[in-house]
C-alpha positions in Angstrom: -56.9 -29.0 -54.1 -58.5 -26.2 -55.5 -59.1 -26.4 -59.4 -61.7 -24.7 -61.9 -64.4 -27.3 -62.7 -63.6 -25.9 -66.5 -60.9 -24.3 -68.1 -59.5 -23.6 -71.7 -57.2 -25.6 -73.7 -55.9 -24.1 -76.6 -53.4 -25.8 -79.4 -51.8 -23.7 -81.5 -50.2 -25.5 -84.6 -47.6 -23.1 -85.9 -45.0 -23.9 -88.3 -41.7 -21.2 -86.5 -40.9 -19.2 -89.1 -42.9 -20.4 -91.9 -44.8 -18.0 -93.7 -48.9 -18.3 -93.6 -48.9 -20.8 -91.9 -51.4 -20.9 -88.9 -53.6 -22.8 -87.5 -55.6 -23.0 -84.2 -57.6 -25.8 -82.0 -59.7 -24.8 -79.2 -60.9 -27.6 -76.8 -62.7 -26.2 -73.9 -64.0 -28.4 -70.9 -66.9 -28.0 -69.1 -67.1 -30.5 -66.8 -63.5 -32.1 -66.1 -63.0 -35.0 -64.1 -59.7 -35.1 -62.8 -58.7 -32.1 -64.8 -58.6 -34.5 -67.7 -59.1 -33.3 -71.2 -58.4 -34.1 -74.7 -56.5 -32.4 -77.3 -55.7 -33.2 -80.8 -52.7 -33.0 -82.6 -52.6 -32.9 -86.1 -48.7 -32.4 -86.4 -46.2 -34.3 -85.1 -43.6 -32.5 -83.4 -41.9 -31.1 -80.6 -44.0 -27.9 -78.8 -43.8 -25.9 -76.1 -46.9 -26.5 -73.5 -47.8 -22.9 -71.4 -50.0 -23.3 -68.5 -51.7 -20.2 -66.8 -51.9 -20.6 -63.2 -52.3 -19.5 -59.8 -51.5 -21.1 -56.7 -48.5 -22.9 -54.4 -48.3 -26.5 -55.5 -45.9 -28.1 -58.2 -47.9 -29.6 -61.8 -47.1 -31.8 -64.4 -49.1 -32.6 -67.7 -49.7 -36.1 -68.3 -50.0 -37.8 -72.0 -52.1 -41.0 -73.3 -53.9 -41.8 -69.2 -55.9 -44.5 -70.5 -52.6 -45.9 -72.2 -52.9 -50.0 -72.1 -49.3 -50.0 -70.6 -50.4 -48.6 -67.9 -47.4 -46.1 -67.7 -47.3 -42.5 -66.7 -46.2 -40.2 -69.6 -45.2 -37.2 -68.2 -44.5 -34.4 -71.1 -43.9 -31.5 -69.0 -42.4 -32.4 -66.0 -42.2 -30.6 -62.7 -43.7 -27.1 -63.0 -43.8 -25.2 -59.5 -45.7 -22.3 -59.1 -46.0 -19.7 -56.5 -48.2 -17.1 -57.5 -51.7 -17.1 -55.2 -53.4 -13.9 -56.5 -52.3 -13.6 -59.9 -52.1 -16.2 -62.9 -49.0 -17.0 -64.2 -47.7 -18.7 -67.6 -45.3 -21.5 -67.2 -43.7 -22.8 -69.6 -41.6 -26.2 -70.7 -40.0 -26.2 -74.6 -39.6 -29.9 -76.9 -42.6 -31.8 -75.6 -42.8 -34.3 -78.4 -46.7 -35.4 -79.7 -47.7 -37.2 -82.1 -50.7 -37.0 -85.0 -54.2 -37.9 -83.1 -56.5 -37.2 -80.1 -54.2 -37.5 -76.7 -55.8 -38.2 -73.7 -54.6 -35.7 -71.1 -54.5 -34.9 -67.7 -53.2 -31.6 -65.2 -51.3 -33.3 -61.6 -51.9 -30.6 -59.2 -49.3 -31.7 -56.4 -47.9 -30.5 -53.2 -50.5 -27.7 -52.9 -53.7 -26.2 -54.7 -54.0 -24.5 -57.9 -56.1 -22.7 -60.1 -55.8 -23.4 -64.0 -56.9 -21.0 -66.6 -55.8 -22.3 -70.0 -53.2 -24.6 -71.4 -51.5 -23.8 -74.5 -49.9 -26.1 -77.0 -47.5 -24.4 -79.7 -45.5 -26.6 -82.6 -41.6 -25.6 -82.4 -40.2 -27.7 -84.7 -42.4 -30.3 -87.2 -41.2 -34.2 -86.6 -38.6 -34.7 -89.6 -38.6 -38.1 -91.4 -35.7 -40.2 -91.6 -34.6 -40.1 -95.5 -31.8 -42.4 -95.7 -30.8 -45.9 -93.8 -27.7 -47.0 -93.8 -28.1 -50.6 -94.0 -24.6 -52.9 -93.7 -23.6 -56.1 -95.4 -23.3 -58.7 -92.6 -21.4 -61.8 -95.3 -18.0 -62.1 -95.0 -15.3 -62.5 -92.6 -13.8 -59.1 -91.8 -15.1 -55.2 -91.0 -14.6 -52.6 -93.4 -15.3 -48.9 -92.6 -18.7 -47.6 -95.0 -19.4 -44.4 -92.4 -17.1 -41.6 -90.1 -17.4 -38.8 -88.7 -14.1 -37.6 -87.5 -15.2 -34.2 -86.1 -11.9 -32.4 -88.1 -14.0 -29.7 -89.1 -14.2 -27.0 -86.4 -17.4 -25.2 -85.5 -21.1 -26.8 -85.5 -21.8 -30.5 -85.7 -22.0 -31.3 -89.8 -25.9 -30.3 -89.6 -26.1 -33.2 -92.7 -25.6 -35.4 -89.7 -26.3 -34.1 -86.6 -30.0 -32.5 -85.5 -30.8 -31.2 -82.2 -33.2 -32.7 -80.1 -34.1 -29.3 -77.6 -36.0 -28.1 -74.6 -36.4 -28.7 -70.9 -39.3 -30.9 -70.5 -37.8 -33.3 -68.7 -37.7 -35.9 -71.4 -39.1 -38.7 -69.2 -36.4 -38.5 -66.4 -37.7 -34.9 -65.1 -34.0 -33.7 -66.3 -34.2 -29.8 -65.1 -31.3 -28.5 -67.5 -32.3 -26.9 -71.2 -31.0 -28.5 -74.5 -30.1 -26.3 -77.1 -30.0 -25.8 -80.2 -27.3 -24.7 -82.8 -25.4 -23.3 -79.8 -22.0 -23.5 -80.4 -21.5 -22.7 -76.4 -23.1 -26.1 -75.9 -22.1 -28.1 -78.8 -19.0 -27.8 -81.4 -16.6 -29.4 -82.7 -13.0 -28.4 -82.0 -9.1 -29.7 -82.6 -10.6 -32.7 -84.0 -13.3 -33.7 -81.1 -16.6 -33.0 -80.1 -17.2 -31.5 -77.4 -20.9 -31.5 -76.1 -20.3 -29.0 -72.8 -22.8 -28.3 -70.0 -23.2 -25.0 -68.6 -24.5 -23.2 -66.0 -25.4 -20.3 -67.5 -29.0 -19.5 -67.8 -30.4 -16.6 -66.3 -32.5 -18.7 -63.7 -29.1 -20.1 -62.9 -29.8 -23.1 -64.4 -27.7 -25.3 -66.7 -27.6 -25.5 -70.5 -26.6 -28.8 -72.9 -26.9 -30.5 -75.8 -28.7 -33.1 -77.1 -27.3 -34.5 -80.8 -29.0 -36.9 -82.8 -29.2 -38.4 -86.3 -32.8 -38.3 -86.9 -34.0 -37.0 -90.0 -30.6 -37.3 -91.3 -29.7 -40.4 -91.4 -30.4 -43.8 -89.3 -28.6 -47.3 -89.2 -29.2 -51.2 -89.6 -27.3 -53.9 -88.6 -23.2 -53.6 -88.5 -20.4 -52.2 -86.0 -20.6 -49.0 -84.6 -17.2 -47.9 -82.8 -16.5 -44.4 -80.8 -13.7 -43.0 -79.0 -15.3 -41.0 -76.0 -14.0 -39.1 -72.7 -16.7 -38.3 -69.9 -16.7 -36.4 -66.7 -16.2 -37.6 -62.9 -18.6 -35.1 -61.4 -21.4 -35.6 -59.6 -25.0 -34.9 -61.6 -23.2 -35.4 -64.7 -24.9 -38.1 -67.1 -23.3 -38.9 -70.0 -24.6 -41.4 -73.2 -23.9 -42.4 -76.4 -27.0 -44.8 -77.2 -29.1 -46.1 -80.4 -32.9 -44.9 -80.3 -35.6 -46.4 -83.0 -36.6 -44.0 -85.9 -40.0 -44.6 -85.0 -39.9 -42.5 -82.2 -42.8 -40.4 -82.4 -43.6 -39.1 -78.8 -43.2 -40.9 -75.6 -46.0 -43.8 -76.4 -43.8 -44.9 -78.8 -40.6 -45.9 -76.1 -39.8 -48.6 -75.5 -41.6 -50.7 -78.5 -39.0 -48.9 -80.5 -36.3 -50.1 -78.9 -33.0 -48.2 -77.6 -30.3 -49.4 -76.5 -27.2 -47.8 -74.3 -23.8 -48.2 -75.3 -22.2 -45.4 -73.5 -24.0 -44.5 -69.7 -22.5 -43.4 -66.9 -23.3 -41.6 -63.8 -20.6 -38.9 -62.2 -21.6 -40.1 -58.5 -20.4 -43.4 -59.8 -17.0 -42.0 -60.6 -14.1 -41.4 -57.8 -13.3 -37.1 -58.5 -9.2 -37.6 -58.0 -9.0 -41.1 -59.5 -11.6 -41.2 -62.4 -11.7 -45.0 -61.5 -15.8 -46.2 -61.7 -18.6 -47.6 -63.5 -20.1 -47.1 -66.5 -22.9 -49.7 -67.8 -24.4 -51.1 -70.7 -28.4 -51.7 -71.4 -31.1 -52.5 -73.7 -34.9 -51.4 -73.3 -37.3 -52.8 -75.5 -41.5 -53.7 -74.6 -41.1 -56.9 -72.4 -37.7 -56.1 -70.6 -37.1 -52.1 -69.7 -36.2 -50.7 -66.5 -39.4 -48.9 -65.5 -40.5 -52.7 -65.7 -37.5 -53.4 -63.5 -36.4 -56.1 -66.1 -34.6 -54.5 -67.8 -31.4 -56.6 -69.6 -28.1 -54.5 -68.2 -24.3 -54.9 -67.3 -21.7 -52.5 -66.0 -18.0 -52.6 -65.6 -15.6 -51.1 -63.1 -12.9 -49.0 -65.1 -9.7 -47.6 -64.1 -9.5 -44.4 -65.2 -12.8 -44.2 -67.0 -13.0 -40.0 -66.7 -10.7 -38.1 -67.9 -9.3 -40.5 -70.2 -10.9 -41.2 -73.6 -11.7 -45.1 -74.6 -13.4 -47.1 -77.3 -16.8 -48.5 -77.3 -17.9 -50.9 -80.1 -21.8 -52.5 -81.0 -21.7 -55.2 -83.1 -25.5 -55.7 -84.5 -27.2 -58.4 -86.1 -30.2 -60.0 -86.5 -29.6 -62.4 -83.7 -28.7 -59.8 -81.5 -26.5 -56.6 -80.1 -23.0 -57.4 -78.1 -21.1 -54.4 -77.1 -17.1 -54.5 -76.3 -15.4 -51.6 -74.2 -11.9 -51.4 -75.5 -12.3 -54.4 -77.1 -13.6 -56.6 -74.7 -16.6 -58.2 -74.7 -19.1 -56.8 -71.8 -22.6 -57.3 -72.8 -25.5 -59.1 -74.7 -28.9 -58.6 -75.9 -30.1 -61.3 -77.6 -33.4 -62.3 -77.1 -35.1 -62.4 -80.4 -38.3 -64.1 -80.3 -40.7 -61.2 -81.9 -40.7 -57.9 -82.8 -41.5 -56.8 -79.3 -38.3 -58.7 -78.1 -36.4 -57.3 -80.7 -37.3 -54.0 -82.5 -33.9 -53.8 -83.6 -34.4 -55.5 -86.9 -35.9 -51.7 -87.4 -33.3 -48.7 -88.1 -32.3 -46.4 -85.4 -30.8 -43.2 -84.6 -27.4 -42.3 -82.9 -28.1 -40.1 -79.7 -25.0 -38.8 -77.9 -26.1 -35.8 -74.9 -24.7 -34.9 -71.1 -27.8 -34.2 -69.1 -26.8 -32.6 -65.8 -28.7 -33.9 -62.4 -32.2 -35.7 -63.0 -32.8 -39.5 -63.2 -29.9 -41.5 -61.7 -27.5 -38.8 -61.8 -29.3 -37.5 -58.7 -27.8 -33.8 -57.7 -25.7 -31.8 -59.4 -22.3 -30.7 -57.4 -23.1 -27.0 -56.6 -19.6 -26.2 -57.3 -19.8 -27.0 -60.9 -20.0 -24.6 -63.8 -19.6 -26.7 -67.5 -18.4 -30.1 -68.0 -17.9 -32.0 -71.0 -18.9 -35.1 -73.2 -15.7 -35.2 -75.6 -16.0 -37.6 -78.7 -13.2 -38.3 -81.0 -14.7 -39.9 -83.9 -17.5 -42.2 -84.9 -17.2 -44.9 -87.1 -19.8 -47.6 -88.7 -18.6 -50.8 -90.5 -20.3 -53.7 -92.3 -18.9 -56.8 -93.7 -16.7 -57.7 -96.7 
């Protein structure tokens, strides 16, 4: 491979918008091993990375490589380029980083490259989570404390719903571009929400969304119930799933815990029947599926596209059990520490359709937009 024994990296801390407010970090390496280098971030939040280039290979920028974990955080993901006499910028939007000096490193793969600079700029600061929704667990029967009914059409309630946005792969190399405030790609109409996929950016790729109620709200303990419809297609990737608030960047996953409620996979699902599988999971540090220990079910449904039904999590302390139209189908409950069970800690809602990447695999080339439709959403606690 050919690479510069130096080049430049830049950070430049910007808050969008904001007015005055500027800041710049220059990092330059000398004598690179590996094309490693460190940069530190002294915002957390989600940036776009830019990488000058020349060559034919395909990169990737790798966070925290001396990580104890000994995991492979890749913030970028794939970025080809073919350009052998003249640099080029490539870019990748929403790379989450947290506060501090992270390790880094350039993969050159598939080819040779030369690298010129690399460019860190803060999109959107990392919002804290003001309010927690905590539910009573005494007494015998649920009572509704939370909806969201989606009667209002037009954008998600923004008091609710943020964005998470970008294309950087978001740790499954997912290709497609999440948007934000976009009512193309996320809206609420005739009493539903309708997250929609598209193929409709000008490199022909495909556009989603990606909602979440970080820095609005998270939850503790209780029942959390949702009416949902998903799509048969192949490459489509639907979830509804609970992520901890103390997601900071991707060091942070899977101490903080997540947990899928609503996952399925279009290759999974018959086209003309809409009879397939849709499965159930928890991640957390000793038991998560890049382990390959993950604790999982799934369940073979009739009719599971194209047909909306009811998932339920009932939370407490001594564990997570969800029900699929009100039977039970799975159980997290191993509760020994904090490690076992970071869900004593609030989390965030998550609901996106990610098109191809991960276990999707390829996306039917016939497609154009499919849907993630939601009818309500609904938390409870005891009385």
């Amino acid at each position: 491979m050919l690479r510069k024994s130096s080049f430049l990296v830049v950070g430049l801390i910007a808050f969008m918008g904001a007015k005055g407010t500027c800041m710049e970090i220059n990092v330059i390496g000398t004598e690179l091993r590996d094309s490693a280098f460190d940069v530190e971030i002294p915002i957390a939040g989600r940036y776009r990375v830019e990488v000058s280039v020349k060559g034919d290979a395909i990169l990737n920028i790798e966070d925290y490589i001396h990580n104890a974990d000994e995991r492979n955080y890749d913030i970028t993901g794939a970025m080809p380029v073919d350009s052998v006499d003249a640099f080029v910028v490539l870019q990748k939007d929403g790379s989450p980083l947290d506060v501090g000096v992270h390790n880094m490193k350039i993969n050159i793969n598939d080819g040779d490259a030369i690298v010129e600079w690399i460019k860190f700029t803060l999109l959107k600061k990392h919002e804290l989570t003001p309010y927690v929704l905590k539910q009573n667990l005494e007494g015998d029967q649920w009572a509704l404390v939370w909806s969201d009914e989606f009667e209002e059409d037009g954008a998600p309630d923004p008091k609710i719903w943020a964005y998470d946005f970008g294309d950087w792969g978001w740790g499954n190399r997912e290709a497609h571009y999440y948007t934000e405030n976009r009512l193309e790609n996320a809206r609420c109409e005739n009493g539903r929400l309708i997250i929609e996929a598209r193929k409709d950016r000008a490199d022909g790729g495909w556009t989603s969304a990606r909602l979440t109620t970080r820095g609005r709200m998270s939850l503790l303990y209780g029942k959390i119930e949702f009416s949902a419809k998903v799509s048969a297609r192949d490459g489509c990737w639907a979830a509804i799933w609970l992520l901890g608030d103390a997601y900071r960047d991707e060091r942070s996953w899977p101490y903080c815990g997540e947990l899928d409620i609503l996952e399925n996979y279009g290759r999974e699902i018959d086209d003309e029947t809409g009879d397939g599988l849709t499965h159930f999971s928890c991640h957390t540090r000793p038991y998560y599926f890049k382990q390959g220990n993950h604790i999982h079910s799934k369940k073979y449904v009739k009719q599971l596209a194209g047909k909306f039904h009811t998932y339920a999590l009932e939370w407490t302390p001594e564990g997570m059990r969800i029900f699929f139209n009100g039977e039970h189908v799975f159980t997290y409950d191993k509760t020994a520490n904090a490690l076992e069970f970071p869900f004593d800690e609030p989390q965030n809602i998550i609901m996106n359709l990610a098109m191809g990447a991960g276990r999707s695999r390829e996306v039917d080339p016939s497609l154009t937009a499919e849907r993630l439709e939601v009818e309500y959403i609904r938390v409870y606690g005891r009385q």
